[in-house]
C-alpha positions in Angstrom: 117.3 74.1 -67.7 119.6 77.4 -68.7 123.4 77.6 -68.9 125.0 80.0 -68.6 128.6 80.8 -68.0 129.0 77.2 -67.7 126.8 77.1 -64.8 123.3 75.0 -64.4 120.3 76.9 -63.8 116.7 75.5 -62.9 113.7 77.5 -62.8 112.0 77.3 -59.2 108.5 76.5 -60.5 110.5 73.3 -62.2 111.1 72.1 -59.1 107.8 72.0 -57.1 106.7 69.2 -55.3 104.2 68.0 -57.8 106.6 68.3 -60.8 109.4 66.5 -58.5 106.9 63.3 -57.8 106.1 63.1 -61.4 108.8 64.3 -64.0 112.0 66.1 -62.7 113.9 68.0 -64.6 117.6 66.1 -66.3 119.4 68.7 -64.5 118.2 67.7 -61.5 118.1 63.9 -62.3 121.7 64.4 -63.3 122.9 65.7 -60.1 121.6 62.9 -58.0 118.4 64.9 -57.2 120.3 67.8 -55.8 119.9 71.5 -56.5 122.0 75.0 -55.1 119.1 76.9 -53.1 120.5 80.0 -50.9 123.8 79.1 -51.0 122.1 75.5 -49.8 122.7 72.0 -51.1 119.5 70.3 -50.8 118.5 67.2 -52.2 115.0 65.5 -53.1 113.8 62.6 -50.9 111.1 61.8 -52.3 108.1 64.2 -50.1 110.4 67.2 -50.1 113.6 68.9 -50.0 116.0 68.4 -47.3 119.4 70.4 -46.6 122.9 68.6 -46.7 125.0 71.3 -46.8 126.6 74.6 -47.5 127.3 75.0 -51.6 131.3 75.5 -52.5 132.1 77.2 -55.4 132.9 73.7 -57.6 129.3 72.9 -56.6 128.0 75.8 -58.7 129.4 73.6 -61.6 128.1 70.6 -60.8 124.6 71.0 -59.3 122.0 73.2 -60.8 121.2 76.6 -58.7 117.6 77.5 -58.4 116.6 80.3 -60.0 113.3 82.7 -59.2 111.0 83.0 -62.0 
């Protein structure tokens, strides 16, 4: 996980399917299994990533935003 500007940060190869199944990152854990894709809530379920809704700006403090490596 980075922070910066008080905002959570995951790295996308963090969050791949295999690394979800087995160990997820606190971050993500933390936030209920949710991360900020493309403006995008979307949270874990278990075999995948599914879309709840569209990120607000509070959110960005809350939830950890994918970032590319």
């Amino acid at each position: 996980m980075i922070l910066n500007e008080d905002r959570l940060k995951v790295r996308a190869s963090d969050i791949s399917s295999i690394k979800m199944s087995v160990k997820p990152p606190k971050a993500v854990e933390d936030a209920d299994g949710r991360v900020i894709h493309e403006g995008e809530i979307k949270r874990w379920v278990g075999i995948g990533w599914v879309v709840e809704r569209k990120a607000c700006k509070d959110d960005y403090y809350q939830i950890p935003e994918v970032i590319n490596d």
